[in-house]
N, C-alpha and C positions, 0 to 999 in steps of 0.2 A: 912290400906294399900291403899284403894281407893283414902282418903285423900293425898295420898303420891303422887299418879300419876297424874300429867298435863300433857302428852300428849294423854293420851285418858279418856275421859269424855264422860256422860251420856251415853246411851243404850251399845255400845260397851264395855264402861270403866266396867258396872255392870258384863256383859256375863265375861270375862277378871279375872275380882275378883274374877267372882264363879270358873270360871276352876282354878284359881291359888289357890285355898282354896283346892279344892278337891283335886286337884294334890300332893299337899302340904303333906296333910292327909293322902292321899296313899302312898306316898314316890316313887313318879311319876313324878315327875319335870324333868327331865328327858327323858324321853319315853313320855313324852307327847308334848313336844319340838321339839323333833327332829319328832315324825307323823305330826307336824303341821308343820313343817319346808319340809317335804316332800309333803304336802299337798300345801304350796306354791309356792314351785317348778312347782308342776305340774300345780298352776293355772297360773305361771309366763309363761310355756310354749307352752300354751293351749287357743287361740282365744275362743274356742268352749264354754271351760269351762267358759273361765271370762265372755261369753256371757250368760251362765245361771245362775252366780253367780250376773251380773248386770241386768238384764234385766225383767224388770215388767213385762215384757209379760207371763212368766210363771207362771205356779201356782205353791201354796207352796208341793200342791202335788208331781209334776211333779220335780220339784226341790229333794224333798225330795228322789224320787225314783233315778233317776239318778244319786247324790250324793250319795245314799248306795251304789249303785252299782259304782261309781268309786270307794267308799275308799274298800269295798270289794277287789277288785279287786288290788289295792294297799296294801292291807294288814293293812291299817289301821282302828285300832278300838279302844276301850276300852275308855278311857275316852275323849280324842281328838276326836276319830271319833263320838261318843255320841254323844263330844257338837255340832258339826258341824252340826248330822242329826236333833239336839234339832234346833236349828237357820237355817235351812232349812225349817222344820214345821214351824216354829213361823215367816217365812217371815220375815228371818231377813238376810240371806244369803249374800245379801249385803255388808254387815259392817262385815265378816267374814275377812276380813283383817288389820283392823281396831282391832281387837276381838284377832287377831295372833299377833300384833303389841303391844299391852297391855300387854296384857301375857308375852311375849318377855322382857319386860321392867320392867316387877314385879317379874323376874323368876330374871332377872341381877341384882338388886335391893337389893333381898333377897342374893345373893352370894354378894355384894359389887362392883359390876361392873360397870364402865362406857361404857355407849354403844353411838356411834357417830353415826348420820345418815349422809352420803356424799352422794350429789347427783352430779354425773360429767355430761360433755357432751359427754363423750367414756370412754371404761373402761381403769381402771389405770394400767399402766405397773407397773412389782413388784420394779423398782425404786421408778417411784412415788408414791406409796403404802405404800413401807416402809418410803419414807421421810414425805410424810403425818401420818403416824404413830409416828412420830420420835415429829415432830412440833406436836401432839397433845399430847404427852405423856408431851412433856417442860411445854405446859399449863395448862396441868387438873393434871399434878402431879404421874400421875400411868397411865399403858400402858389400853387405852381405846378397846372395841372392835367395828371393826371398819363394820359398816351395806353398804355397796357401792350399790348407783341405779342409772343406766345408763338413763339419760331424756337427749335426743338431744335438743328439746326444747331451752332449756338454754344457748345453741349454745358456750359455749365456762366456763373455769371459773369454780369453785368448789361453793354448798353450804353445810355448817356444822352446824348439829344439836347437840346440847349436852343439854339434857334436856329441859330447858325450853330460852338458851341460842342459838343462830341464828347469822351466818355471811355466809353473801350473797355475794360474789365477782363473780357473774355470770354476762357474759356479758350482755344479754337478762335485766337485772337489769340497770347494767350500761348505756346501747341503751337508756330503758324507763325515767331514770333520764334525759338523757339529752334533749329526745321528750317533757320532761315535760319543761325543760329549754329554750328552743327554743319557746314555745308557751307564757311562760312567758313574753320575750323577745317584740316579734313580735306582 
């Protein structure tokens, strides 16, 4: 399976493997998905947290206690909240997104799923959602599931991930092509 996955490699892609092996085993795949899906939620919405999930200043101690006590507290445990307190110990806390993004992709993988990552510059109204569903389903053949992350950044423009497959029609791309043409030029 490891071999299987290119978009997450070494230390994350390994964490990733074991949880999907264990999960697998338990007949957990499932309930283990969706704590980690709530678990990203909360780190999606939470300054506080992604500051201690990034942040070298803390120790793996302080990490580690903090983090039982939020999934405590959320209710997650068992084998999601394990790995998460395992990779808080081990100062790995980090790549804990990274670790949900693997999983994620070996959990779709194992059911036969295509999973799309879209990143827009605002989120899509259920038009454009479903026509971008629509054009992705014409290409890849079967209706993908579709992952949407709002980055303004990108100022305008969609990018789409499907595997190891990439189109960038972001303006923020399009701008840089042409700074780069303009210096050519001149």
């Amino acid at each position: 399976m490891a071999g299987e996955d290119k978009t997450v490699s070494g230390m994350a892609g390994r964490y990733a493997l074991a949880l999907f092996e264990l999960a697998n085993e338990a007949g957990q795949l499932d309930q283990v998905q969706s704590d980690l899906a709530r678990f990203s939620a909360m780190l999606d919405s939470s300054d506080d947290l992604k500051r201690l999930v990034k942040s070298p200043v803390f120790s793996s101690e302080d990490q580690a206690k903090a983090v039982g006590a939020i999934l405590d507290k959320a209710g997650i445990s068992g084998i999601a909240g394990n790995l998460i307190k395992v990779v808080a110990a081990n100062r790995r806390l980090f790549a804990v997104e990274a670790i949900i993004r693997g999983y994620n992709g070996m959990v779709a993988r194992s059911r036969g799923e295509v999973v799309a990552e879209v990143t827009v510059a605002e989120a899509l109204s259920p038009t454009h959602s479903a026509s971008l569903s629509s054009a992705l389903k014409d290409v890849l053949g079967k209706e993908p599931k579709i992952d949407v992350k709002v980055d303004p950044a990108i100022l305008g423009g969609l990018i789409v991930k499907v595997g190891s497959r990439m189109v960038d029609t972001s303006l923020r791309t399009k701008l840089n092509a042409i700074r780069t043409a303009m210096k050519e030029v001149g």
